[in-house]
LOVO-592030 format. One line per 2 residues: number of its first residue (from 1); for each residue z, x, y of C-alpha. Coordinates in steps of 0.02 Angstrom, whole numbers, plus 50000, padded with zeros to 5 digits. Example, Ala and Ser with C-alpha at 12.3 -4.5 7.8 and 13.67 -1.06 7.14 Angstrom:
1) 50390,50615,49775; 50357,50684,49947;
//
This chain:
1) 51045,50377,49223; 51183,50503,49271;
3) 51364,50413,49259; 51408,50413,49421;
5) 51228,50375,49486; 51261,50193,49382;
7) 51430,50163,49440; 51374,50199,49627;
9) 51240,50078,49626; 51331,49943,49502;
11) 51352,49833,49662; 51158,49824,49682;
13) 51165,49719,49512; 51277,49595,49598;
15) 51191,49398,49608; 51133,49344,49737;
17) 51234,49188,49754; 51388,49274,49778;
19) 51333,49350,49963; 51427,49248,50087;
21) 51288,49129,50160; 51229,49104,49992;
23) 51283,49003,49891; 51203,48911,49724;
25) 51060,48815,49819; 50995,48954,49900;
27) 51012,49071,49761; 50888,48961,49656;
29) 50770,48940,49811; 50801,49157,49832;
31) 50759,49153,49632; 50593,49080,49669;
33) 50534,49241,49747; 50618,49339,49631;
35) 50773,49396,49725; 50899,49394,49575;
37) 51016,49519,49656; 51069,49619,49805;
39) 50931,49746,49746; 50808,49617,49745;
41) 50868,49553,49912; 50864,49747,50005;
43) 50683,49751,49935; 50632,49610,50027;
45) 50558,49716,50167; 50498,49612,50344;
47) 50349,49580,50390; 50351,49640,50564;
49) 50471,49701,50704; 50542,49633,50871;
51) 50596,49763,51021; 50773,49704,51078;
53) 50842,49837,51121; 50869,49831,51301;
55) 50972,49696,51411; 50944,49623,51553;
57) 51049,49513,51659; 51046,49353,51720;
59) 51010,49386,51896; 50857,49485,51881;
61) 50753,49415,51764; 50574,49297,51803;
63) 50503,49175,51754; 50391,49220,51612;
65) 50508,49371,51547; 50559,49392,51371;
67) 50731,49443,51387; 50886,49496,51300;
69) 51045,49422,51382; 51242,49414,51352;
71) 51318,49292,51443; 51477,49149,51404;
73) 51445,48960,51387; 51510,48868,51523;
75) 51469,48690,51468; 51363,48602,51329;
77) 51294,48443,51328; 51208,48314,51188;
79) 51089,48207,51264; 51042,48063,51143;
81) 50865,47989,51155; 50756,47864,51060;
83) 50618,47983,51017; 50763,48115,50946;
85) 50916,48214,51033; 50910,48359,51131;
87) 51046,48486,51181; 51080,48600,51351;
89) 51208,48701,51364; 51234,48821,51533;
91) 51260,49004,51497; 51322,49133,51646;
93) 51344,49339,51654; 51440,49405,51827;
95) 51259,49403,51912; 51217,49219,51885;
97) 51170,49069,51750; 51044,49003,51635;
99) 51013,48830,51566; 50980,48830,51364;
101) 50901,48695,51281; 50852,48655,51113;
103) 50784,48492,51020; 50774,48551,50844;
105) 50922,48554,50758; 51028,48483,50893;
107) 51183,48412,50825; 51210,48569,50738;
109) 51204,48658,50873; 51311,48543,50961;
111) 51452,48560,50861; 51427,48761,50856;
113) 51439,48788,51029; 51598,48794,51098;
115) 51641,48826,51303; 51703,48988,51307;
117) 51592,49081,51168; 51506,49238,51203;
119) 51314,49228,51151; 51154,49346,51148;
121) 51022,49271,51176; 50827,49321,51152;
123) 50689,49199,51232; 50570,49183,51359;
125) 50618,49133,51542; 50558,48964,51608;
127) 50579,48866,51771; 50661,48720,51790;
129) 50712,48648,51956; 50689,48822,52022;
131) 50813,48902,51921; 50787,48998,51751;
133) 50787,48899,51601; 50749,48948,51406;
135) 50700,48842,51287; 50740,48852,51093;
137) 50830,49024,51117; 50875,49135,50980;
139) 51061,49160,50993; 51207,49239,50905;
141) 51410,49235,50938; 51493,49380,50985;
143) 51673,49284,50964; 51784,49385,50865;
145) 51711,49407,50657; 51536,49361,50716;
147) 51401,49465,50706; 51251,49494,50824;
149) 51109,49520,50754; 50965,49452,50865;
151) 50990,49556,51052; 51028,49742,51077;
153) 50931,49801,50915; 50761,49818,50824;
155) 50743,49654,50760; 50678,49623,50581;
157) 50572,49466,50550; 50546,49414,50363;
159) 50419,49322,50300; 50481,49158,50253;
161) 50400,49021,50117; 50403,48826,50153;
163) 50526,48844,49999; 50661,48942,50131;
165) 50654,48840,50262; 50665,48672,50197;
167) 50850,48764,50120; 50887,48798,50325;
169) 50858,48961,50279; 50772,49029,50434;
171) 50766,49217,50507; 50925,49213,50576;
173) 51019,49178,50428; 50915,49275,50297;
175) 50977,49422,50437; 51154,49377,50434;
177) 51144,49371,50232; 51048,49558,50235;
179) 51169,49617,50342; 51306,49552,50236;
181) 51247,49625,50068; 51208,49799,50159;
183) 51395,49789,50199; 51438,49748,50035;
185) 51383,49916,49961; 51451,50094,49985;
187) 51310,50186,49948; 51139,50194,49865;
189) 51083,50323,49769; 50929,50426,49756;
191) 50805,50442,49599; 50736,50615,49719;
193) 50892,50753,49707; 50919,50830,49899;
195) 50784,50988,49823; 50642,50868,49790;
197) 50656,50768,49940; 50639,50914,50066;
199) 50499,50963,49951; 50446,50796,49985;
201) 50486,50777,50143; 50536,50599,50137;
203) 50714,50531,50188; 50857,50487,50117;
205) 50840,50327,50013; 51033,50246,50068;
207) 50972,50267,50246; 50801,50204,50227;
209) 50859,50041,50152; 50978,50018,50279;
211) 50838,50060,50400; 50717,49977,50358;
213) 50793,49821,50392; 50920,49864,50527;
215) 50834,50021,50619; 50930,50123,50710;
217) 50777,50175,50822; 50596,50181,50787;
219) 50589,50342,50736; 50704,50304,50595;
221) 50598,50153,50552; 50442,50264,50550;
223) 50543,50378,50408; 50602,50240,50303;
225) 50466,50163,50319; 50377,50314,50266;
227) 50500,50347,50151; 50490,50180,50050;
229) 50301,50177,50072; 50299,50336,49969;
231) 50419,50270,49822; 50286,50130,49781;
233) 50136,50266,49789; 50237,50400,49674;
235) 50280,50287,49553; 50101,50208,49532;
237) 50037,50391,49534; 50169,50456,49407;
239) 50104,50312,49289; 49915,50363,49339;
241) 49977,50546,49289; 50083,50485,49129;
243) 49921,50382,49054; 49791,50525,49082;
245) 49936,50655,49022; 49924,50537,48846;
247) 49748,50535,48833; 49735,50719,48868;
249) 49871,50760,48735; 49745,50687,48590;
251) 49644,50800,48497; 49476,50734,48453;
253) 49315,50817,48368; 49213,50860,48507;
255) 49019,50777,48512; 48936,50951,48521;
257) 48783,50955,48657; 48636,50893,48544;
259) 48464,50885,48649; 48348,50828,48517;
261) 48357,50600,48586; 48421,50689,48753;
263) 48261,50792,48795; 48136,50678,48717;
265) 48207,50540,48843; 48185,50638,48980;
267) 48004,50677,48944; 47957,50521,48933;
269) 48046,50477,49150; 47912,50454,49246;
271) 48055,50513,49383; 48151,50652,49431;
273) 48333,50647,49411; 48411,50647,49559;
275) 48556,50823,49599; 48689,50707,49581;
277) 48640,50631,49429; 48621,50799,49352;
279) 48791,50842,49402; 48848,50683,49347;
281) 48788,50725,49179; 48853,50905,49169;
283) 49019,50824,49194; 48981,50717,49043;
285) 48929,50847,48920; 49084,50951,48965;
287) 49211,50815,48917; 49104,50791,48734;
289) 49127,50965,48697; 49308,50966,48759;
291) 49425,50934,48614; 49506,50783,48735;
293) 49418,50611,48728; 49342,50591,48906;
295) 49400,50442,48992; 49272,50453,49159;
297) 49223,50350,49298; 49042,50360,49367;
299) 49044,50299,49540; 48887,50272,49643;
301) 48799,50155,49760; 48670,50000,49733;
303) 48504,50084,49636; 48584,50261,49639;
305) 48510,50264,49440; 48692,50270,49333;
307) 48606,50171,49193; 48481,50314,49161;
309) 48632,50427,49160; 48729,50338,49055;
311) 48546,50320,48934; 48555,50497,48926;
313) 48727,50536,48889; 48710,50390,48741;
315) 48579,50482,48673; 48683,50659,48634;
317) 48828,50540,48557; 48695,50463,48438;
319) 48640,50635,48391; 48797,50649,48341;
321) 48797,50513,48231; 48911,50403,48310;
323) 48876,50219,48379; 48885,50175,48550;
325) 48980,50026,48619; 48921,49970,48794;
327) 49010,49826,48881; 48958,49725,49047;
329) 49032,49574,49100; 48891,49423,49108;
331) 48765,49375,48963; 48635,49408,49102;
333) 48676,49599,49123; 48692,49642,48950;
335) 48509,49583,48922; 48454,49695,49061;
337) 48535,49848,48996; 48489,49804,48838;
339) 48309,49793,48891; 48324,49946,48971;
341) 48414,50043,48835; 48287,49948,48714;
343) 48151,50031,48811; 48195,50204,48797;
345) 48293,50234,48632; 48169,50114,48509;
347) 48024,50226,48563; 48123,50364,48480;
349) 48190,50272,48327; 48353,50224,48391;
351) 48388,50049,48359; 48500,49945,48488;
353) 48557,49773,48466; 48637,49639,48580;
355) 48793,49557,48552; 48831,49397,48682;
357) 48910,49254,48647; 48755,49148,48664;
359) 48662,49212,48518; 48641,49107,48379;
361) 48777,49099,48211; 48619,49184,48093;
363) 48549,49316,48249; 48747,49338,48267;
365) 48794,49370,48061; 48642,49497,48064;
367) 48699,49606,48228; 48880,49607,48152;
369) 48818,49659,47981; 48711,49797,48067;
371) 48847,49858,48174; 48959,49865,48008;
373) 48840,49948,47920; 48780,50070,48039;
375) 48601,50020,48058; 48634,50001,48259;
377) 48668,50151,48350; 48670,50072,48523;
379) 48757,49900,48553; 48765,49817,48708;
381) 48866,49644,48739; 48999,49563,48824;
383) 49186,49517,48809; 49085,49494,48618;
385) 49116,49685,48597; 49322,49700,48565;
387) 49303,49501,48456; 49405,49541,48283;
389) 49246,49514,48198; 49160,49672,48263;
391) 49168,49813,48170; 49094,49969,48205;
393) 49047,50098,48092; 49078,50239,48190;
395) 49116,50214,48358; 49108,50356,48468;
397) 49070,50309,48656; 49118,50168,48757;
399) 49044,50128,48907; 49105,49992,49015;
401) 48978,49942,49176; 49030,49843,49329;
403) 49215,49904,49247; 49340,49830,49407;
405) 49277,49662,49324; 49359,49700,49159;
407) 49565,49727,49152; 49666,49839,49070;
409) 49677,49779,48901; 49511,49729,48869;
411) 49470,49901,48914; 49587,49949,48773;
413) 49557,49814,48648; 49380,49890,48624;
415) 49428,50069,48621; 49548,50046,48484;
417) 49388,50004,48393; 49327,50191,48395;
419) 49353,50330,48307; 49343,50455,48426;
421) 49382,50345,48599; 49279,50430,48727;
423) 49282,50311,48888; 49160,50283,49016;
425) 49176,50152,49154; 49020,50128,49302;
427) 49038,50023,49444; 48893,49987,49574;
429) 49031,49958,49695; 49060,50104,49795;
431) 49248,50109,49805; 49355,50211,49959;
433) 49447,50356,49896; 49620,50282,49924;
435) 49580,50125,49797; 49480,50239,49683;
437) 49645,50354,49657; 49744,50208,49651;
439) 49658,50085,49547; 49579,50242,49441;
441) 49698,50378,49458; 49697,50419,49262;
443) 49493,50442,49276; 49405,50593,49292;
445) 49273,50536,49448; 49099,50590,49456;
447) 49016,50523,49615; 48831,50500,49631;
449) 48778,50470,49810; 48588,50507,49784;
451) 48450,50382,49774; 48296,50402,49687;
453) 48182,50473,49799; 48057,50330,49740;
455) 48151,50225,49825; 48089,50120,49991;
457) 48200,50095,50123; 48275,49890,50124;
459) 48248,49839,50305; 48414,49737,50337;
461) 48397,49599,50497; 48516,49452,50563;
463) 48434,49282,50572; 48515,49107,50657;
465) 48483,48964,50543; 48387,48869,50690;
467) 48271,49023,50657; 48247,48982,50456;
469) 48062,48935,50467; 48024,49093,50531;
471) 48112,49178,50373; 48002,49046,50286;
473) 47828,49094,50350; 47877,49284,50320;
475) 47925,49254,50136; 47753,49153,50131;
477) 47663,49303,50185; 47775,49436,50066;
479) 47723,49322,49925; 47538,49286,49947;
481) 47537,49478,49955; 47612,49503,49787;
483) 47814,49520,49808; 47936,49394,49755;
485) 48083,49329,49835; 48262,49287,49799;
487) 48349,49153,49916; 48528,49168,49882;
489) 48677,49007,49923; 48849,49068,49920;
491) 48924,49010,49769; 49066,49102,49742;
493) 49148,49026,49613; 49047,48937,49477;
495) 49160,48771,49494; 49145,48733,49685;
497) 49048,48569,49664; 48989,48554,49852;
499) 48894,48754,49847; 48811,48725,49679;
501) 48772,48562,49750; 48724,48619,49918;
503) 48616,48765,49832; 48544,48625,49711;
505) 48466,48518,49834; 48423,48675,49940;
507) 48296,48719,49776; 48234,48556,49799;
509) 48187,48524,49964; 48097,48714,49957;
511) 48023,48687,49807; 47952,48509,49881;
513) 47938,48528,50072; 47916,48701,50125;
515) 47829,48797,49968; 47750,48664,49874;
517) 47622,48764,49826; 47734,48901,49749;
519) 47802,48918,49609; 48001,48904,49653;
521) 48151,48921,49513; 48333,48878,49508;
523) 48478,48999,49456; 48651,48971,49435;
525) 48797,48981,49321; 48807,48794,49249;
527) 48628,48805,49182; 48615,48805,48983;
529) 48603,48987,48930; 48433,48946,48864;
531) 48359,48873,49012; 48445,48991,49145;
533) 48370,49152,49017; 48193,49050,49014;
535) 48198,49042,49203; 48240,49249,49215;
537) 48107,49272,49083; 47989,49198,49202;
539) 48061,49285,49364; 48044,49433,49276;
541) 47874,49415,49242; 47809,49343,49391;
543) 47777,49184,49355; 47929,49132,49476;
545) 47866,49169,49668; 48038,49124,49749;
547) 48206,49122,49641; 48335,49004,49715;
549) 48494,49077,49668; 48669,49059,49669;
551) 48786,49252,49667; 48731,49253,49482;
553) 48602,49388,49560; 48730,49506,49597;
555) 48704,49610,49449; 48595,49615,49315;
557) 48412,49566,49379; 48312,49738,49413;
559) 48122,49682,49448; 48027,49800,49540;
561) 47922,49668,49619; 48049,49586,49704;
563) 48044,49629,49904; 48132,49502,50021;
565) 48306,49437,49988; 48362,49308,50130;
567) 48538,49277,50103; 48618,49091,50161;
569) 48781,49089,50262; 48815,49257,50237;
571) 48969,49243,50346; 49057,49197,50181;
573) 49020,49343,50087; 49105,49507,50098;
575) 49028,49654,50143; 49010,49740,49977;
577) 48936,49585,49901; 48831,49596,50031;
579) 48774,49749,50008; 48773,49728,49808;
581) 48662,49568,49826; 48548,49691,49939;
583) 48528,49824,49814; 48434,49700,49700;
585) 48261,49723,49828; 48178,49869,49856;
587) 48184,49930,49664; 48007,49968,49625;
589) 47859,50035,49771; 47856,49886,49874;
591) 47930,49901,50072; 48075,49767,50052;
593) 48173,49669,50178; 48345,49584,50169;
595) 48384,49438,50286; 48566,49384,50334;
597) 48564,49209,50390; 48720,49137,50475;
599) 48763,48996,50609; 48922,49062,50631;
601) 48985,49100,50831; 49099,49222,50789;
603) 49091,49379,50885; 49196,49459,50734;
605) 49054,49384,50605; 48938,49476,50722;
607) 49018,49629,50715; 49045,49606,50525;
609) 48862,49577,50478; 48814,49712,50588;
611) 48889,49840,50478; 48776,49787,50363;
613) 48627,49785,50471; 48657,49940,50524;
615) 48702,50047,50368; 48633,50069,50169;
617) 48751,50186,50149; 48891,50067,50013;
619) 49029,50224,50030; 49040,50192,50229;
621) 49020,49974,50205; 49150,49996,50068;
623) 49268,50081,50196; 49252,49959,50325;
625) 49253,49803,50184; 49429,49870,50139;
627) 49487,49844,50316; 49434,49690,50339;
629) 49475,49623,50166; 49608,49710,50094;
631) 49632,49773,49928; 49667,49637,49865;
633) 49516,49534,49874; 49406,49706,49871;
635) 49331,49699,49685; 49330,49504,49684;
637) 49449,49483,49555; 49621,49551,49548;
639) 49645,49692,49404; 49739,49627,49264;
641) 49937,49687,49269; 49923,49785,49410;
643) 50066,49823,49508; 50098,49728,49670;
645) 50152,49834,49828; 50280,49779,49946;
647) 50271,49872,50063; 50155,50022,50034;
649) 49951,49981,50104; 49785,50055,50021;
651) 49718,50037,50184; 49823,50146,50305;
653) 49928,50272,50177; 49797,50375,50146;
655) 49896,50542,50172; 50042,50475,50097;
657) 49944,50413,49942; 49876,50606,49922;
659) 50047,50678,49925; 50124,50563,49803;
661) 49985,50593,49680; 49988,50772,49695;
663) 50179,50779,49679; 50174,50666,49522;
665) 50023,50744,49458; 50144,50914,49470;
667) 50290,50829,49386; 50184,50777,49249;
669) 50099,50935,49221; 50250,51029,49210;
671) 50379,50905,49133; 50275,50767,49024;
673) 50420,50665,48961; 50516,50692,49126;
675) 50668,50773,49037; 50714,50921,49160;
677) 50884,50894,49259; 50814,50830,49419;
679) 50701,50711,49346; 50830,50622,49241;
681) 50824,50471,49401; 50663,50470,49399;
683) 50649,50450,49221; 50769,50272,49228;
685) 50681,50218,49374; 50517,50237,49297;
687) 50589,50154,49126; 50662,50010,49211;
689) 50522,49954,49322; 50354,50044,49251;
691) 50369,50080,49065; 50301,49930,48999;
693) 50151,49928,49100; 50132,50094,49041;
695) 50137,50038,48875; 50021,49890,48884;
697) 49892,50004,48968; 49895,50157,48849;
699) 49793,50201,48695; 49929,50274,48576;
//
C-alpha cells in the first residue's frame, strides 16, 4: 500500500470503543458481529431504507399520515401507573400542535425532554380526542450540538441482533454512532485509481461509504450501492481469476487422445449419445491434450447421461495408463457408479474397485493394496478417496460427482494425490449462471441440456392429502402392471427424530393396511449399512414393489423399472430437490408419473409447486429456486470457506457480476501477480482480506 494511501486511511483502524456513544460495553457487544473498528463499523451496510425527506407541518397532516415534522416542546408530562409509566409531551410548529406519547422507555425520555427543545419527529398520525396524536415517535434534538438524523433525509435502518438491543443500542443510536465515525475521518481512499474506475464505471469509494449510509438522494444510493455491490463481486472474481491463472500456469504431460477402451465402449451403447454429450466430450479431450491440467465442470439436468460421459472420458485416461479417482458423496452412490462403471470397463479388462467406508478391514486391505499396486485402474468411493492410507499408483483423473456437496479442501486433499491433477466435478443440479460463475468461476463449464431421446416424459401432478387413496389405487394399478414405486417423507436431515419417525410408521401402516399384499421396503439413513444395501439390492431387483423412503433417494438409485414417485409434504422441499427426487422415475421405457402431495393453504406453496408441475426443464426450476431460496440454502449445504457477501446478491447482480468477472479476468490475464502501478491497492486489499482463502483453496 502506497504511503500516503496508509496514512489516509490510518483512522479506519481506530477501535471501536473510542466513537463517542461507544464506549467498552458496546464495543464487546459491536465485537460480537465483528465490528473491531471504524472500518468494520462503515461496512455494516442497512438493511433497508426509509423516505424522510420531505416535511410536513402540523396543520395539515391526517389521521393515518406518516409524517416528518419540526416542531418545539411545549410541555411534558410522566404519568405513573400500576401496570408501567407512560409519557406525553405536546409538540407545536406556527400552524398548530401534536400530542406525543410513549410507554417504552419512559423515564428516559422524561428526563430528555426539556420545554423549549426543538425535535423532528417521524411517526404515524393518530386521533385522539379529535386532535392529532403519535404514538412512540422517532425523534431527534435539533438544540444546539445535536444532530438530526431521523426527519429531512434518507433514512438508514440496520439490522439489529437481540445482542444490540438488550445494550439500548437501537437504530437511532447505531445512526448517531455511524454518523459520528463518518465525521471522524477525512477521507477514504480507493484500491480503483480515477483511470480504472471510469473504466469501471463505478463511483468513488469515500462517497459511496458515506452514501450508503447517509444518501444524499437516491440516485446516489443507487451508485454506491452499485458501487460497493461491485467491490464484493471483483474481489470474489479476481480470486476465481487468480486460482484458474495457477492451475493454468502448471505444465503437465498431456493424456494424448487414445480410442482403443474409448471406441470399444461406445460399441457396446445400446444408445446414441446425445449433441451435447458429444460436445461435452470434445471439450474433455481438448483439455487432456492441452499441456494444462483441466479443472472442468460438467453441468446438466436430472438423467441428461453425464455418467456415460464421464465413462468415456475415464476410458482415454486409462489408455494412458493412469488410474482414475472418482468421488461421490454417500456409500449409496458410489455403489451405483461403481456398478455402472463395473459394467462397462470389466467387459473390456479394466478392473474397478470400490472404496467406502463400510467395507470390511480384509475387502478394505485388498482395494488399498490394489490401488497401491496398480492393479485398479478405476476407483470409485467416498470421503474414503483423499484418507492418508490411499495411495495411488498413478493418479491421473479425478472426478468428483454431485461436487457442491464436497468443499474446497476435500476437493484438494484428493488431488494432491495425483500425479498429473486433471479435475472434473458433475453436478445433477442445474445451477443459474450467476451462482455457477460465482461458486465455479475457476472452472471451465460444459453444459449438457439434452436428454436421451429414450427417455419418457415424467407426468408431474399436485395431489391434497385428503386425496391420498386415490394416489394409492393408482400406484396399485402401476404396480400390478410391472413398475415400482418410490414414496418419499421429507427427511431432511438424518437426525430429526419426529420425520424419520413420522416416515417409520408411515412404512408401516402401508406395508400393513393399504398394500398388504405387496411387497413394501423401508429406506433411510439410520439403517445399518448392511441392511439399508440388502433392501436396495432387492429394490433394484424387483423384489421391492413400493420403496418407502426418506431423501436418501435423491441420488444414487437408477432402476429403470421404477415409474411413479409420490412425494409427501412436498411443501418442505425446495424446488431443485424436487425436481432431483423426480429425475429418479422415468429412467428406463416405462411412461412415469410424479405426484406432489401437500395440505398446505398457501397460495405461494401453490404457486411454488406449480413450477414444478409445469416445467422438466431443471435450468428454468433452478432459476426460480434461487429466488425463492437464496443462495444460500441453494445446494443444501453451504460451500466450505466461502466468502460471505454483505451486501452484494447472486440473485439480482447479474450484470454487475459479468462486469466484475470480465474486468478481473482482464487484470489477471494481463498482470498475474498484480504488480503494475495501478494495481498496487488492489494488490493490499486482496492480501489483507482474500489471500488466505486463496491459499487454502489452491493446488501449489
Amino acid at each position: 500500500m502506497s504511503e500516503a494511501l496508509q496514512n489516509s486511511n490510518s483512522s479506519l483502524d481506530t477501535p471501536i470503543q473510542f466513537i463517542k456513544g461507544v464506549g467498552p460495553k458496546r464495543a464487546k457487544v459491536l465485537e460480537s458481529l465483528n465490528i473491531f473498528t471504524i472500518k468494520d463499523l462503515l461496512y455494516y451496510f442497512p438493511r433497508k431504507y426509509l423516505d424522510r425527506t420531505s416535511l410536513s407541518t402540523i396543520g395539515s397532516i391526517s389521521e393515518g399520515d406518516e409524517v416528518n415534522l419540526v416542531g418545539r416542546v411545549k410541555s411534558v408530562n410522566l404519568r405513573r401507573m400500576k401496570k408501567g409509566n407512560f409519557v406525553t409531551a405536546n409538540v407545536a410548529d406556527h400552524t398548530g400542535s401534536i400530542r406525543l406519547m410513549w410507554f417504552n422507555a419512559a423515564d428516559y425520555i422524561h428526563q430528555s425532554l426539556k420545554v423549549g427543545d426543538l425535535l423532528t419527529m417521524h411517526g404515524k398520525v393518530a386521533a385522539y380526542k379529535g386532535s392529532p396524536q403519535i404514538v412512540h415517535p422517532e425523534y431527534d434534538k435539533l438544540n444546539a450540538n445535536e444532530i438530526s438524523l431521523t426527519t429531512g433525509f434518507i433514512i438508514p435502518v440496520y439490522p439489529l441482533t437481540d445482542d444490540l438491543k438488550k445494550s439500548g443500542l437501537d437504530n437511532r443510536n447505531l445512526r448517531k454512532i455511524i454518523y459520528l465515525a463518518l465525521e471522524s475521518v477525512d477521507s477514504i481512499d480507493d484500491h480503483f485509481d480515477k483511470d480504472l474506475r471510469k473504466k469501471f464505471n463505478i463511483e468513488n469509494l469515500d462517497i459511496s461509504l458515506r452514501n450508503i449510509h447517509y444518501p444524499k438522494n437516491f440516485e446516489s444510493l443507487e451508485k454506491s450501492t452499485h458501487r460497493l455491490k461491485y467491490d464484493e463481486h471483483f474481489f470474489l472474481q479476481l480470486l476465481l481469476a487468480m486460482r484458474k491463472s495457477k492451475i493454468k500456469e502448471n505444465k503437465y504431460d498431456s493424456i494424448k487422445f487414445k480410442t482403443k477402451s474409448y471406441n470399444k465402449i461406445l460399441k457396446n451403447l445400446d444408445f446414441e449419445l446425445t449433441g451435447s454429450q458429444q460436445l461435452s466430450l470434445r471439450e474433455i479431450v481438448d483439455d487432456f491434450i492441452s499441456e494444462n491440467p483441466m479443472n472442468r465442470m460438467i453441468q446438466g439436468d436430472v438423467g441428461c447421461g453425464k455418467t456415460i460421459v464421464s465413462i468415456l472420458a475415464s476410458s482415454i485416461v486409462v489408455d494412458n495408463d493412469y488410474q482414475v479417482g472418482i468421488m461421490a458423496p454417500t456409500d449409496l452412490l458410489s455403489k451405483q457408479l461403481y456398478k455402472n462403471f463395473k459394467s462397462h470397463f470389466e467387459a473390456i479388462g479394466i478392473k474397478c474397485s470400490l472404496l467406502v467406508g463400510s467395507l470390511k478391514p480384509k475387502d478394505k486391505d485388498k482395494v488399498l493394496k490394489d490401488i497401491k499396486l496398480g492393479k485398479s485402474n478405476i476407483i470409485i468411493g467416498t470421503h474414503a478417496l483423499f484418507q492418508k492410507d490411499v495411495q495411488f499408483h498413478n493418479l491421473g483423473f479425478v472426478v468428483i460427482d454431485e461436487q457442491h456437496r464436497f468443499g474446497v479442501n476435500q476437493r484438494q486433499k484428493l488431488l494432491s494425490k495425483s500425479t498429473n491433477p486433471n479435475l472434473m466435478a458433475m453436478t445433477a443440479t442445474p445451477i443459474p449462471r450467476t451462482l455457477a460463475i460465482t461458486y465455479n468461476g475457476d472452472m471451465d463449464l460444459s453444459i449438457i441440456d439434452e436428454l436421451p431421446k429414450n427417455r419418457p416424459d415424467i407426468h408431474t401432478s399436485f395431489i391434497e392429502k385428503d386425496n391420498l387413496s386415490t394416489a394409492f389405487n393408482f400406484i396399485r394399478e402401476k404396480v400390478e402392471s410391472g413398475g415400482q414405486t418410490i414414496i418419499v417423507y421429507p427427511l431432511i436431515n438424518e437426525s430429526e427424530k419426529q420425520d424419520l419417525s413420522a416416515a417409520v410408521e408411515s412404512y408401516e401402516y402401508l406395508s400393513n393396511s393399504i398394500f398388504p399384499d405387496l411387497n413394501v421396503g423401508l429406506m433411510h439413513g439410520q439403517l445399518e449399512d448392511e441392511n439399508k444395501n440388502n433392501e436396495m439390492q432387492k429394490f433394484m431387483e424387483g423384489d421391492i414393489d413400493i420403496l418407502v423412503s426418506t431423501t436418501v433417494v435423491e441420488v444414487g438409485i437408477d432402476n429403470p423399472n421404477v415409474n411413479v414417485m409420490l412425494i409427501n409434504n412436498s411443501e418442505r422441499f425446495g424446488l431443485s430437490q424436487l425436481h432431483q427426487l423426480r429425475g429418479r422415475v422415468g429412467r428406463g421405457s416405462l411412461e412415469s408419473y410424479c405426484l406432489l402431495c401437500s395440505d398446505s393453504e398457501s397460495p405461494k406453496t401453490k404457486e411454488r409447486l406449480s413450477i414444478i408441475v409445469n416445467s422438466r426443464n431443471g435450468f428454468e426450476i433452478a432459476d426460480e429456486d434461487l429466488k425463492l431460496r437464496g443462495p444460500g440454502e441453494f445446494f443444501g449445504e453451504k460451500q466450505s470457506g466461502f466468502v460471505k457477501f454483505k451486501i452484494a446478491d447472486l440473485i439480482t447482480d447479474g450484470p454487475i457480476i459479468r462486469d466484475a468477472r470480465m474486468n478481473a479476468f482482464e487484470i489477471i490475464k494481463n498482470d498475474a501477480n498484480l504488480t503494475h502501478n495501478n494495481h498496487i491497492n488492489i494488490k493490499q486489499k486482496f492480501d489483507d482480506e482474500y489471500l488466505q482463502l486463496f491459499l487454502k483453496t489452491t493446488v501449489n
